[in-house]
Each structure stands twice: as structure tokens, then as C-alpha cells.
C-alpha positions in Angstrom: -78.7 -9.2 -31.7 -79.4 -12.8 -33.0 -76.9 -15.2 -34.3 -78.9 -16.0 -37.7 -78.6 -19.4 -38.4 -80.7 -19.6 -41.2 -82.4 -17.7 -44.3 -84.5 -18.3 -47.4 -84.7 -15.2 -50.3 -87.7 -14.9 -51.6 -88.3 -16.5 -55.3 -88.9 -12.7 -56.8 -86.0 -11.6 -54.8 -87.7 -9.1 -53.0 -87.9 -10.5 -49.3 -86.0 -12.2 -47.0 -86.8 -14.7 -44.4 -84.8 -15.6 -41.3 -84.2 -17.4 -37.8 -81.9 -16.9 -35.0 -80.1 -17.8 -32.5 -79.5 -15.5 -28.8 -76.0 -14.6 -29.0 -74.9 -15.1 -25.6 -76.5 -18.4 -25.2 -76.6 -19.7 -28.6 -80.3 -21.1 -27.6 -83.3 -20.6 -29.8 -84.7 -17.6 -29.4 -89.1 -17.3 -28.4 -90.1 -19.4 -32.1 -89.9 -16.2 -33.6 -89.1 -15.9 -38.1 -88.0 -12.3 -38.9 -89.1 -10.9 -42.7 -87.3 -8.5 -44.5 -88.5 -6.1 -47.6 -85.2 -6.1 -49.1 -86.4 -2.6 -51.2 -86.9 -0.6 -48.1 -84.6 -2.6 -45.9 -87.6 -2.7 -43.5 -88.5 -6.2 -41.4 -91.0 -7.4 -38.5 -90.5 -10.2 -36.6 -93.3 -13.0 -36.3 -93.6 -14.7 -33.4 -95.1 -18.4 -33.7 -99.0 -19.7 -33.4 -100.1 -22.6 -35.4 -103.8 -22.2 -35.7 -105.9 -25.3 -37.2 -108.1 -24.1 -40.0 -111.3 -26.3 -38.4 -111.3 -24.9 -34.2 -108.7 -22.2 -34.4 -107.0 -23.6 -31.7 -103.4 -24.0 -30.6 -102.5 -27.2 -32.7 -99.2 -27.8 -30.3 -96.5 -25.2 -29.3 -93.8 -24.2 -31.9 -90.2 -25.1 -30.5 -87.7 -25.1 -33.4 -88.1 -23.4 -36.7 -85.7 -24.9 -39.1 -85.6 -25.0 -43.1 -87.4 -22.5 -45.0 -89.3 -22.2 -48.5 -90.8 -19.2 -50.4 -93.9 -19.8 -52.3 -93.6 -18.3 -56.2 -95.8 -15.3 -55.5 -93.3 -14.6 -52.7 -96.5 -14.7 -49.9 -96.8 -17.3 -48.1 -93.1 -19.0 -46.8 -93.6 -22.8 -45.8 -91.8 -24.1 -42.9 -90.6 -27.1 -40.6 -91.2 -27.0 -37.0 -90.6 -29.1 -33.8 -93.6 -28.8 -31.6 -94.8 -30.2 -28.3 -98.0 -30.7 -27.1 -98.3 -30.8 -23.0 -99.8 -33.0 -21.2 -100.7 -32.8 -17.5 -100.8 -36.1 -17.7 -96.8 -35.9 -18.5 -97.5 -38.0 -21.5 -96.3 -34.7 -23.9 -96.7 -35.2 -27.6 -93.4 -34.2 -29.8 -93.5 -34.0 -33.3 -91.8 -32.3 -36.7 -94.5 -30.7 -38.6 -94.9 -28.0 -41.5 -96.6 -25.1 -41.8 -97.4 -22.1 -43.9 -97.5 -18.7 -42.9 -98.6 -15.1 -44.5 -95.3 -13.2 -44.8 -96.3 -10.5 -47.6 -99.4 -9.2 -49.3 -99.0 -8.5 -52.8 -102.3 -6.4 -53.0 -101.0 -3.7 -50.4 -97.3 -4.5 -51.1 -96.5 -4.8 -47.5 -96.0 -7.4 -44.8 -98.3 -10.2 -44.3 -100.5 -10.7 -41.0 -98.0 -13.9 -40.0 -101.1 -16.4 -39.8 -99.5 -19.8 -39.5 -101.8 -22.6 -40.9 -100.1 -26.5 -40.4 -99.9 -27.7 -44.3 -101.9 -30.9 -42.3 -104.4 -29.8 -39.5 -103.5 -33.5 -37.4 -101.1 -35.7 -38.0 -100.9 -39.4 -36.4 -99.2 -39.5 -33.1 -96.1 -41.5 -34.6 -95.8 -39.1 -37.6 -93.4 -36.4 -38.3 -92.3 -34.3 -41.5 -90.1 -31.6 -42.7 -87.9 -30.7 -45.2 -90.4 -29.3 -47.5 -89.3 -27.9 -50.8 -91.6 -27.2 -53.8 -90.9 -28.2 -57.7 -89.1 -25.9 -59.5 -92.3 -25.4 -62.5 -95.0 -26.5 -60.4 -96.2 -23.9 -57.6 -98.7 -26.5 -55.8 -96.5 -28.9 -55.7 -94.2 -29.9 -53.3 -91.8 -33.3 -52.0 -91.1 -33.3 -48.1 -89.2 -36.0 -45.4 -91.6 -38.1 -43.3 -90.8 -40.0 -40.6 -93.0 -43.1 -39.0 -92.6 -44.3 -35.4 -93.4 -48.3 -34.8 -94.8 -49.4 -31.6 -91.5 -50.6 -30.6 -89.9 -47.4 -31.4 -88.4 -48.7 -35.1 -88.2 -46.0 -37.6 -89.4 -45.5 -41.1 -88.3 -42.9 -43.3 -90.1 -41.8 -46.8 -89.9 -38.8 -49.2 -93.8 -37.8 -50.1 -94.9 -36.1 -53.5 -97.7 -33.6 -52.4 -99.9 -31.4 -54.4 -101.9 -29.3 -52.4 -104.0 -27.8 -55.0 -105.4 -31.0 -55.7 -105.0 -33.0 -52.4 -103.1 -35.6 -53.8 -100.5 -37.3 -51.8 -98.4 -40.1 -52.9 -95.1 -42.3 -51.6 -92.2 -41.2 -53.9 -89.5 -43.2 -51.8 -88.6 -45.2 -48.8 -85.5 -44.0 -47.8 -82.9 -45.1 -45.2 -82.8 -41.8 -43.4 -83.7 -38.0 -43.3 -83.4 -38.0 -47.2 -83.8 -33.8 -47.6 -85.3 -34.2 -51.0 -84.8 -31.6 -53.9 -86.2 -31.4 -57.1 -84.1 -31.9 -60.6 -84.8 -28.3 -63.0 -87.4 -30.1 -64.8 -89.0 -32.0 -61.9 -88.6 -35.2 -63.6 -86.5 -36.3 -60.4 -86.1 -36.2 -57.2 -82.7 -35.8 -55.8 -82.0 -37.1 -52.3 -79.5 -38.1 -49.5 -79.5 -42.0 -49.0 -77.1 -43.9 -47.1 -75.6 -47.5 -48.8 -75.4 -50.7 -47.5 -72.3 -49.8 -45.3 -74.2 -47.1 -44.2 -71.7 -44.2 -45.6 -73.6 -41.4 -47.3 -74.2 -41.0 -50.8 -76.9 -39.2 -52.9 -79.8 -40.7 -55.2 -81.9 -39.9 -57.5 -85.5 -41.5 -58.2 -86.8 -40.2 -61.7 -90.8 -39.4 -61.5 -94.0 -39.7 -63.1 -95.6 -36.9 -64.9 -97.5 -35.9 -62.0 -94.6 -35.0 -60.4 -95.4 -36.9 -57.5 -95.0 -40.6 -58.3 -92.0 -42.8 -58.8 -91.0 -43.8 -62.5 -88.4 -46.1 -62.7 -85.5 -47.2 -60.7 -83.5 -45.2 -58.1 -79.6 -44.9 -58.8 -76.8 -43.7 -56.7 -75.3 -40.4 -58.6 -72.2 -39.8 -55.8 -71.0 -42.6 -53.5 
């Protein structure tokens, strides 16, 4: 039996997604996430493929499932990833990525097929995001971490506005770390974890624009 170390209910209530650890080892289990019809009891377990939507081709092995989002139809659950792509040139390619996959079917009221579709088919080498989590009135539209890797190896963090239903992407805020953004209950802000100048932790929060996506004013510290 797993160890679960992480789970996301389902917006409707109805299903329940979850990871594990092995119990004897406490390692990661194959990148497997388990789904639960919490009115029969029943679940399947998933395991991982990302599949680009252009080849349908391996887009880099799935090595670490972490945070977890239902859609608002309950169908489709949107997750972050570390993945690796090998090299036999021992140059391997690691990254954070998100990805979307079929957990349910609402027209037959059962489990989903478990295609997993990366919400981006490439990213740049030196790009990596997670922490996706969608607006609390707005089902296309979602705020996520992203992280960019300099040439010299410096690091710069931002939280992105995304709606996917029109392709529109935009910077909400450079941040001073993994930021794990969140929306307010009437998406007019973005809550996040920012660090101060002595670098102790503290959390923000950046008001935005009516497209829920943009800044709109200043960003102020709510807890220090």
C-alpha cells in the first residue's frame, strides 16, 4: 500500500485524485495518479505518458507528480511534473512542466481514458513551470510559477496569467521565488508567497486587471 502524499477533490465533489509514496522505501512510486469515484468507492490507477498533441510522441519521461487541480466539469485534472529527457549524449534535459489529463467522462459517467496532453507542447530548454491553479469564476483561466534559467545558471522567477481558451499569456509578477500563486474569491488578485528584503517569508498580493491575467496596481505585503 502507498503512503499518499498528496490529493485534490474534485470541484463537484464527486472524484478524488491522488499520489503516493512506496511505503517501505518512501520513494516515488512508477509516475502513476490514482482516481477515485467517491459514489461507488471505485478507482484506477494511471500510469504517466505525456503525448504532444502535434507527433504523438514521448515529450520527456514523467519523474515526479506533485500539485494537483480539478477542472470545473470535474474531467480533466491539471498537473505539475518533473520530467527528464535522455540523452545518449549524457547531456539529459530536466524540467518542471504541466499537463492535463482525462480523469472522467461525463457522457458515460465513468473514468476517463488518462490521455496526458502538456498544457505547452515545448518549452525552452531553460524553462520550467508548476504550481498551476485556476480562478475561482473563470474555468479557462489559470495563474501558474515559472521559472527561467540564465546562461550562467541565475534564476528568475515569475507568476503567469494564462487563458487557455483564448491563448493569451501574460506576466502577472516577478517574484523572488517559487511564489505558489492563488487566486482571491473574486479573482481580482493574486495571492502569493514572496520573500522580503531580509529574505524571511511573507505573503503578497498583486491586485489584477479585468482580464484576470494582468497586473493592476501595486503589490503589498498582507503577512510579514
Amino acid at each position: 500500500q502507498p503512503i499518499w502524499r498528496n490529493a485534490a477533490v474534485s470541484k463537484d465533489g464527486l472524484s478524488l485524485a491522488a499520489i503516493g509514496s512506496d511505503t517501505q522505501t518512501g520513494e516515488e512510486l512508477v509516475p502513476q495518479i490514482v482516481i477515485f469515484d467517491l459514489v461507488s468507492g471505485d478507482g484506477v490507477r494511471y500510469e504517466l505518458a505525456r503525448t504532444t498533441t502535434a507527433q504523438g510522441v514521448s515529450s520527456g519521461e514523467i519523474q515526479y507528480v506533485d500539485a494537483l487541480e480539478w477542472d470545473y466539469d470535474g474531467e480533466t485534472l491539471f498537473f505539475d511534473s518533473f520530467n527528464a529527457i535522455r540523452s545518449s549524449f549524457g547531456n539529459d534535459l530536466e524540467f518542471w512542466d504541466i499537463s492535463a489529463m482525462r480523469a472522467w467522462n461525463n457522457q458515460t459517467n465513468n473514468f476517463g481514458n488518462g490521455t496526458v496532453i502538456p498544457l505547452f507542447p515545448s518549452l525552452n530548454e531553460n524553462i520550467s513551470i508548476g504550481n498551476p491553479v485556476l480562478a475561482k469564476n473563470s474555468p479557462c483561466v489559470m495563474a501558474f510559477d515559472l521559472l527561467e534559467t540564465g546562461d550562467f545558471g541565475q534564476e528568475t522567477y515569475s507568476i503567469i496569467g494564462y487563458n487557455f481558451e483564448e491563448g493569451d499569456i501574460q506576466l502577472i509578477k516577478e517574484t523572488n521565488g517559487i511564489a505558489f500563486p492563488n487566486y482571491s474569491t473574486r479573482d481580482d488578485a493574486i495571492l502569493f508567497d514572496d520573500y522580503d528584503f531580509f529574505g524571511d517569508l511573507t505573503l503578497s498580493i498583486q491586485p489584477l486587471a479585468d482580464n484576470k491575467i494582468s497586473p493592476n496596481g501595486q503589490t503589498r505585503g498582507l503577512i510579514q
